[in-house]
Short mmCIF file of the C-alpha atoms (twelve columns), coordinates in Angstrom:
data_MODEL
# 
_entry.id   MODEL 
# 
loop_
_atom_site.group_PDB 
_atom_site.id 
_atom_site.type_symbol 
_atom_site.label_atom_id 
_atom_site.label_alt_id 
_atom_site.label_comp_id 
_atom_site.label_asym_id 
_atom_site.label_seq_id 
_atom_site.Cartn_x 
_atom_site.Cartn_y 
_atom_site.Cartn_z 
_atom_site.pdbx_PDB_model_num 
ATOM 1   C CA . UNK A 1   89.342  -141.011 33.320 1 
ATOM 2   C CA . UNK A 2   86.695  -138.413 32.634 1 
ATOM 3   C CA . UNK A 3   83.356  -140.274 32.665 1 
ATOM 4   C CA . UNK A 4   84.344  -143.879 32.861 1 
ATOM 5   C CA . UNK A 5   80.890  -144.703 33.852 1 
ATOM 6   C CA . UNK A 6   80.584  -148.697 34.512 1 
ATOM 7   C CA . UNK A 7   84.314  -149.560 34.058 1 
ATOM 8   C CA . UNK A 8   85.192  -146.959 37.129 1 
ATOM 9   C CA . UNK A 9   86.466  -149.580 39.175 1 
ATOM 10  C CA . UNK A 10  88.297  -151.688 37.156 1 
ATOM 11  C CA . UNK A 11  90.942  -148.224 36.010 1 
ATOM 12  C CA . UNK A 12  93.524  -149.779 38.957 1 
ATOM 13  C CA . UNK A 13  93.483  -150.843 42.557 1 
ATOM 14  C CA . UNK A 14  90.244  -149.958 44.731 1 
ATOM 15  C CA . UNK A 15  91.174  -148.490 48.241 1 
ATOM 16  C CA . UNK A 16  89.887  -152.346 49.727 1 
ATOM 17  C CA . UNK A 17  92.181  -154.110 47.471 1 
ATOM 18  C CA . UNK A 18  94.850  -151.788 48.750 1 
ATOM 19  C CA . UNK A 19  94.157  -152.519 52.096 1 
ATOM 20  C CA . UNK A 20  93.957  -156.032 52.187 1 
ATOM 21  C CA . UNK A 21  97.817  -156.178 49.965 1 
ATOM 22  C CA . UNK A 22  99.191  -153.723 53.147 1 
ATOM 23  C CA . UNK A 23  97.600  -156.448 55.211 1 
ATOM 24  C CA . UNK A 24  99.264  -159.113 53.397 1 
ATOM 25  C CA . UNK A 25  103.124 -157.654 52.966 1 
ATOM 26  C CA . UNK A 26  102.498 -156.035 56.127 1 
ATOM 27  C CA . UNK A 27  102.963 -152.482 54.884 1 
ATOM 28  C CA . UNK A 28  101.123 -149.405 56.417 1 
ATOM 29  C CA . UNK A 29  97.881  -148.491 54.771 1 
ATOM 30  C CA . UNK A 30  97.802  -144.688 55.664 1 
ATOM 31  C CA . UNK A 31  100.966 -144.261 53.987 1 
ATOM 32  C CA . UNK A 32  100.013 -146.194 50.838 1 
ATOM 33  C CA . UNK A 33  96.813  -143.898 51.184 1 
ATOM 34  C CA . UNK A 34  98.982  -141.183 51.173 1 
ATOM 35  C CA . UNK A 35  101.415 -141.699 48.168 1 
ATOM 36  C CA . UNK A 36  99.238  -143.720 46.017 1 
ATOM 37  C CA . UNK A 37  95.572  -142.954 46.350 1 
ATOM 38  C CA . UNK A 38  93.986  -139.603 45.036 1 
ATOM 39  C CA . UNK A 39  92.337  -140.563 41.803 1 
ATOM 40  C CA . UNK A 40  88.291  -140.653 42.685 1 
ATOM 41  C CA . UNK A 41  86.194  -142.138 39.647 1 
ATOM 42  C CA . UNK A 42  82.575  -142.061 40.087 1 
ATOM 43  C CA . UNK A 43  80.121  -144.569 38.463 1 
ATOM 44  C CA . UNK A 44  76.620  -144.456 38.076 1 
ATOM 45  C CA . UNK A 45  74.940  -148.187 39.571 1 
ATOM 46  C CA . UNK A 46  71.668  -148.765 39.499 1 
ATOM 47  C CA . UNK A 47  70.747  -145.085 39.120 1 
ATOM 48  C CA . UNK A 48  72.904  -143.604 41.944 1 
ATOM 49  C CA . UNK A 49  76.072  -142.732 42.285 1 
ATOM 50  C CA . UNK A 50  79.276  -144.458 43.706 1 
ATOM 51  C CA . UNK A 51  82.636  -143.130 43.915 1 
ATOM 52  C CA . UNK A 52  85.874  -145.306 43.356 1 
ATOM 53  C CA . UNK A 53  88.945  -144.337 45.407 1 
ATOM 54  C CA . UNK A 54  91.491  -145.795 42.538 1 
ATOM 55  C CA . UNK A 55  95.333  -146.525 43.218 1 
ATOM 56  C CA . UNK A 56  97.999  -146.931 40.398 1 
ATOM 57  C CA . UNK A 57  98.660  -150.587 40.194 1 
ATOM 58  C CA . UNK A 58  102.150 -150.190 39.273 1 
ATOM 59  C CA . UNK A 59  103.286 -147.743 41.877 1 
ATOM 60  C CA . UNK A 60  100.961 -150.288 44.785 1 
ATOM 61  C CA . UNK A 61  102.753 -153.045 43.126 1 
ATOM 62  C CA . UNK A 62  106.326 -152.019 43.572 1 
ATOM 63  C CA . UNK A 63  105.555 -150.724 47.322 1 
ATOM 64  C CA . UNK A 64  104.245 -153.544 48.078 1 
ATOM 65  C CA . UNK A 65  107.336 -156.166 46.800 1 
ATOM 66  C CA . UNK A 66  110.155 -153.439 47.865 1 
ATOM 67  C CA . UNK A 67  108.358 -152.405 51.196 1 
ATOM 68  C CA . UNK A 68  109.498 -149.013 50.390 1 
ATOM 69  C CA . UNK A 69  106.946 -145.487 49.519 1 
ATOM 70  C CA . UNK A 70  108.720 -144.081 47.039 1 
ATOM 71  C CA . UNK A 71  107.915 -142.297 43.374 1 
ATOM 72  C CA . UNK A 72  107.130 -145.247 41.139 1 
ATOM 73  C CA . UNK A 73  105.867 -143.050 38.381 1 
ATOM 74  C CA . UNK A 74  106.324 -143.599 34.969 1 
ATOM 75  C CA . UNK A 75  106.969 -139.825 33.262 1 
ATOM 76  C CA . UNK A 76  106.006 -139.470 29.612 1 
ATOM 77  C CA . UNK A 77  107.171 -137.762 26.497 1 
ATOM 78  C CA . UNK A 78  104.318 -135.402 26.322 1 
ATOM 79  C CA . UNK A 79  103.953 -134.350 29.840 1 
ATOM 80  C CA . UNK A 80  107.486 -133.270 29.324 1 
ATOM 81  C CA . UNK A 81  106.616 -131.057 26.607 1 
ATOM 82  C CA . UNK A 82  103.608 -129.762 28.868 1 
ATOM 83  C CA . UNK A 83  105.972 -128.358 31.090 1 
ATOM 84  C CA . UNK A 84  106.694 -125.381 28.938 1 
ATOM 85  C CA . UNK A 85  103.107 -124.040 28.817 1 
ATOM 86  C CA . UNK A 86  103.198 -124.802 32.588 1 
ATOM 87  C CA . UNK A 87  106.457 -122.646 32.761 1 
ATOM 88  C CA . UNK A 88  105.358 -119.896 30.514 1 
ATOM 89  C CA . UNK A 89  102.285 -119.811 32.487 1 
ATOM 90  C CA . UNK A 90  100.169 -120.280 29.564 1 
ATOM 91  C CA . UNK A 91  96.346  -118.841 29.903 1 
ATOM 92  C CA . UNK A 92  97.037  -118.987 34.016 1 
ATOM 93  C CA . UNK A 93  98.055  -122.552 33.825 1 
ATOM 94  C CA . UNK A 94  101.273 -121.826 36.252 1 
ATOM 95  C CA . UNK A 95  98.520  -119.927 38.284 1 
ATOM 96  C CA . UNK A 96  96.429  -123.273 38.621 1 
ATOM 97  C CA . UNK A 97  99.139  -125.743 39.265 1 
ATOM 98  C CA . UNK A 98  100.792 -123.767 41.969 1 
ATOM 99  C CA . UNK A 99  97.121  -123.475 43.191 1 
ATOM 100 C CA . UNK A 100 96.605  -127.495 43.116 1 
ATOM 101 C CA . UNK A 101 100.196 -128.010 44.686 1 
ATOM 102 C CA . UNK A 102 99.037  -126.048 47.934 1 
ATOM 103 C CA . UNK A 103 95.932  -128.647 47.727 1 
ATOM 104 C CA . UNK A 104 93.215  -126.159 46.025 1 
ATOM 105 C CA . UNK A 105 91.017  -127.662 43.252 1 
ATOM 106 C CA . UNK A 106 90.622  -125.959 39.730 1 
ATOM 107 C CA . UNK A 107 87.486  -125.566 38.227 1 
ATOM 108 C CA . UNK A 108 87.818  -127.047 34.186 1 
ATOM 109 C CA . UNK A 109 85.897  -127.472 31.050 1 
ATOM 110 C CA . UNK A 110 86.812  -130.448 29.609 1 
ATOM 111 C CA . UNK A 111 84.742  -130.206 26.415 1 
ATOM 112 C CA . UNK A 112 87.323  -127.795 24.481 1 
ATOM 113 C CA . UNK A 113 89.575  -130.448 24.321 1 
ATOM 114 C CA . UNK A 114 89.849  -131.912 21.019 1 
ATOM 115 C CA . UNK A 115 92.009  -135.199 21.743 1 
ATOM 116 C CA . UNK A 116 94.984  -133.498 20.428 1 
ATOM 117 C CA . UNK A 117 98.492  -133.502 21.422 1 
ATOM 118 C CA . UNK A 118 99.623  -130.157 20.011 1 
ATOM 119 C CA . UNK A 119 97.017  -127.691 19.932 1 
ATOM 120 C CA . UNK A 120 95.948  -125.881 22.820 1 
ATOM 121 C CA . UNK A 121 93.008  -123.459 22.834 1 
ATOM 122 C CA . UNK A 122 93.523  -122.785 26.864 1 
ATOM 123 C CA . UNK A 123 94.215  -123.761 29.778 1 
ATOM 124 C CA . UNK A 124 91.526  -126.385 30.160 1 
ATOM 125 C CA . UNK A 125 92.989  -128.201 27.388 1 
ATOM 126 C CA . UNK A 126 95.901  -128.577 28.993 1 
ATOM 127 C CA . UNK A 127 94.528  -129.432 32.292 1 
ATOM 128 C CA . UNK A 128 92.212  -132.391 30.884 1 
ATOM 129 C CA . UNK A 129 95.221  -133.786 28.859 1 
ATOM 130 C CA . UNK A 130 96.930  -134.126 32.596 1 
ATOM 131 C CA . UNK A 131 94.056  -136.016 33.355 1 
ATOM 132 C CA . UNK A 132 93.807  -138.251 30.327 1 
ATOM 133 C CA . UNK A 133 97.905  -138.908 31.196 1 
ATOM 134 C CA . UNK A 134 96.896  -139.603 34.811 1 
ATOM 135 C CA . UNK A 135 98.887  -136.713 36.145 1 
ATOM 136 C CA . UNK A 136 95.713  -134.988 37.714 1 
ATOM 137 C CA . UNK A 137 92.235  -135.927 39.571 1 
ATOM 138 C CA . UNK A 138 89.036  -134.936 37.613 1 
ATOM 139 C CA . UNK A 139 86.353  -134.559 40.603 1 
ATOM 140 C CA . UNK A 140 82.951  -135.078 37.704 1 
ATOM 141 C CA . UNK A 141 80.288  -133.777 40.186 1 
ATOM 142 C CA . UNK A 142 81.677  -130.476 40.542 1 
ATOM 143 C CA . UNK A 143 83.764  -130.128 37.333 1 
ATOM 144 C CA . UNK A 144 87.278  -129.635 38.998 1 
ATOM 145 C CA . UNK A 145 90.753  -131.492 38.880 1 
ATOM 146 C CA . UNK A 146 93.449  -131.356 41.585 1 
ATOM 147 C CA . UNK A 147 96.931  -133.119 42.319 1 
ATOM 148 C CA . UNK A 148 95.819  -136.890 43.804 1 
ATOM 149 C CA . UNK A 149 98.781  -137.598 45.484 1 
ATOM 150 C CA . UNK A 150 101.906 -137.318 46.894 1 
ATOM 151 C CA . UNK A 151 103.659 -139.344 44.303 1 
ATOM 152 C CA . UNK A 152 102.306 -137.655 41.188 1 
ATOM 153 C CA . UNK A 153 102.882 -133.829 43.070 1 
ATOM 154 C CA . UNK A 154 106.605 -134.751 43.031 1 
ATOM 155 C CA . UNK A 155 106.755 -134.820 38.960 1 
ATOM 156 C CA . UNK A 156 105.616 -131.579 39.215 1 
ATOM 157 C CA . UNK A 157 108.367 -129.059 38.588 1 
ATOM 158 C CA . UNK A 158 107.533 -125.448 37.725 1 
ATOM 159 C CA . UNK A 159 110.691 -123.964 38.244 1 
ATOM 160 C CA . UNK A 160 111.883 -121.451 35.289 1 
# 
């Protein structure tokens, strides 16, 4: 979700096979926009660049059949246990995510992660591991993540 390079496009739905499923189950693009869209992956073809406006397939999917926008997301185990540096406010982590939530993007250094669960050496850790679990947009050309949607802001709960 970081650098995906050459598979960018193939990481869930692009925003024209989005439109032509609204045109086929007759459902309203701008709200599938809305809910679903939000995760930009950028590719680099034939040496320039091109940007991928990605949907979840699953949450696109079930919109589609139940003709209902709704939360489709699928929480996991270890965002759940993110929540409590997110609560504790952890290196300015709260700071950030109430930032993103009000539609502000976070600048991040993904290279301190070390592909570990557990240990945490800031902030940025944490903030790339929501993007590796799909719970936040990495924007590669200026190094910052942000919220991508209305869907994924719901799971978002920073209450004490």
């Amino acid at each position: 979700m970081i650098n995906p390079r050459e598979m960018a496009e193939f990481f869930g739905f692009t925003e024209e096979e989005v439109k032509e499923l609204c045109s086929r189950y007759k459902r309203n693009f701008q709200e599938a926009q809305v809910w679903y869209d939000g995760y930009e992956l950028v590719a680099i073809e034939e040496g320039r660049k091109k940007t991928y406006s990605m949907y979840s397939p699953k949450s696109v999917v079930d919109a589609m059949l139940s003709g209902i926008f709704d939360n489709y997301w699928n929480q996991t185990e270890t965002y759940e246990a993110l929540k409590v540096y997110i609560r504790m406010n952890y290196d300015g982590l709260k700071d950030a995510v109430i930032r993103m939530l009000a539609g502000d993007k976070v600048q991040i250094n993904t290279g301190t992660f070390s592909n570990d669960m557990t240990t945490f050496q800031g902030k940025d850790d944490v903030l790339t591991l929501l993007v590796h679990l799909g719970y936040l947009n990495y924007h590669w050309p200026d190094k910052t993540v942000a919220i991508p949607n209305k869907e994924v802001s719901q799971e978002y709960d920073i209450s004490n």
